[in-house]
Residue, then its C-alpha position, 0 to 999 in steps of 0.5 A: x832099181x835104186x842103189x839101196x834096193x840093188x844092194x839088198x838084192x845082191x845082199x839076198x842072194x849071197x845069203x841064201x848062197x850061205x854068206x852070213x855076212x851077207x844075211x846080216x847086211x838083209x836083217x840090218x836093211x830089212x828089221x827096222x821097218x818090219x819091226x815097226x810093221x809088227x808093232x802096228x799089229x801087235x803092240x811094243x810089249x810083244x813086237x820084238x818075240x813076233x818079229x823074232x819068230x819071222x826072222x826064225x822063218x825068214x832064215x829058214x827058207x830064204x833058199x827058197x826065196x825067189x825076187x829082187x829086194x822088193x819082192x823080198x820085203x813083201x815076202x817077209x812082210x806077208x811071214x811077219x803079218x802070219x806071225x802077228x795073226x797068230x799072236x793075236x789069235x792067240x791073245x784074243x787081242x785085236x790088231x792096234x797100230x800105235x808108235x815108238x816116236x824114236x824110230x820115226x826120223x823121216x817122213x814121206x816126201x811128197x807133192x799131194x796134200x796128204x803127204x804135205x799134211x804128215x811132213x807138218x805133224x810131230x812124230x807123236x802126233x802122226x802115229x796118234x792119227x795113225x792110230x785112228x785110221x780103220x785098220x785096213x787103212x791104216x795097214x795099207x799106210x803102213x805097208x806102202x809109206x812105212x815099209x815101203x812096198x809097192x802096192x802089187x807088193x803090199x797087196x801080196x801081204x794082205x792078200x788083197x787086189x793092188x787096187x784095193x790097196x791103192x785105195x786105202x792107202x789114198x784114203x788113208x793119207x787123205x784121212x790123216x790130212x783131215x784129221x790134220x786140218x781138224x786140229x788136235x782135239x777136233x774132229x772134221x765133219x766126215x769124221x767115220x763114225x764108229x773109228x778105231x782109237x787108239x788104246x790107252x799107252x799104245x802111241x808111246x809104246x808100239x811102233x812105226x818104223x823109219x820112213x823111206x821118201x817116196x812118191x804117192x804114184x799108184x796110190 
């Protein structure tokens, strides 16, 4: 277990114990990234009431929590993404993943080409191909890359097999290296026909949060 996966885990269970100290250091790790997950489902204008309401969730039944730190984001991952289905159910409004540019101040550091593509992009430019992946693509992406779930994990919250999940998200980063070779503008020759574009104002408005360096393994 890493060192800031350690901390969380420790920090976790002091907070179901009641140590509100405790439950402001998980909120502190944990936000960020699952604010950033529920903007790629809900867009920037309502992201912040979705992530609210999870957190409202989340604190109500921590005592009934059960795992270390990663299993602990999968877990309020899967809360905040029930949360978002029901606003969209709500709104009428499909899923769009977007991006807040200002929260992506990292990204991946990996080997394969995909990751060598993204590590290439400005932040604007990557939540703009983000933004055209199909959704089950670009939702594994954003679980495994941006959250940082393992794939058993990411696949707890889309209630997927871990396989599957290893499979978008390989395709997705395989996707985002195409669209990048393609140029802006441009399409590659396999472009999917049919892909979902970004709608009008959501790359500058919904968001992608802060990337943690990890390797493509199980991908």
């Amino acid at each position: 277990m890493q060192g800031d996966d350690a901390e969380l885990t420790v920090a976790v269970r002091a907070a179901q114990d009641g140590d509100e100290t405790a439950f402001r250091t998980v909120y502190r790790s944990v936000h960020p990234r699952l604010l950033g997950y529920v903007r790629s489902l809900v867009g920037d204008a309502d992201a912040e009431d979705v992530a609210s309401e999870a957190w409202l969730q989340i604190a109500r039944d921590l005592a009934r929590f059960s795992g270390d730190a990663d299993r602990f984001r999968g877990w309020a991952a899967r809360i905040a993404r029930n949360r978002a289905l029901d606003h969209i159910r709500m709104r009428g409004r499909r899923p769009a993943v977007g991006g807040d540019e200002s929260e992506l101040a990292a990204r991946p550091a990996d080997a394969d080409t995909a990751g060598e593509a993204l590590e290439s992009l400005g932040t604007g430019r990557t939540l703009a191909l983000i933004a055209q992946l199909p959704q089950d693509q670009a939702e594994a992406v954003v679980l495994r890359v941006v959250v940082g779930l393992d794939a058993k994990s990411a696949a707890g919250v889309l209630g997927k097999r871990p396989g599957a999940v290893r499979t978008a998200a390989h395709r997705g980063l395989r996707r985002l290296a195409e669209l990048v070779t393609a140029g802006p503008g441009q399409q590659s020759a396999d472009q999917i026909p049919g892909q979902r574009q970004s709608s009008p104002g959501a790359n500058g408005s919904a968001g992608v949060t802060q990337l943690r360096p990890r390797t493509q393994k199980d991908m």
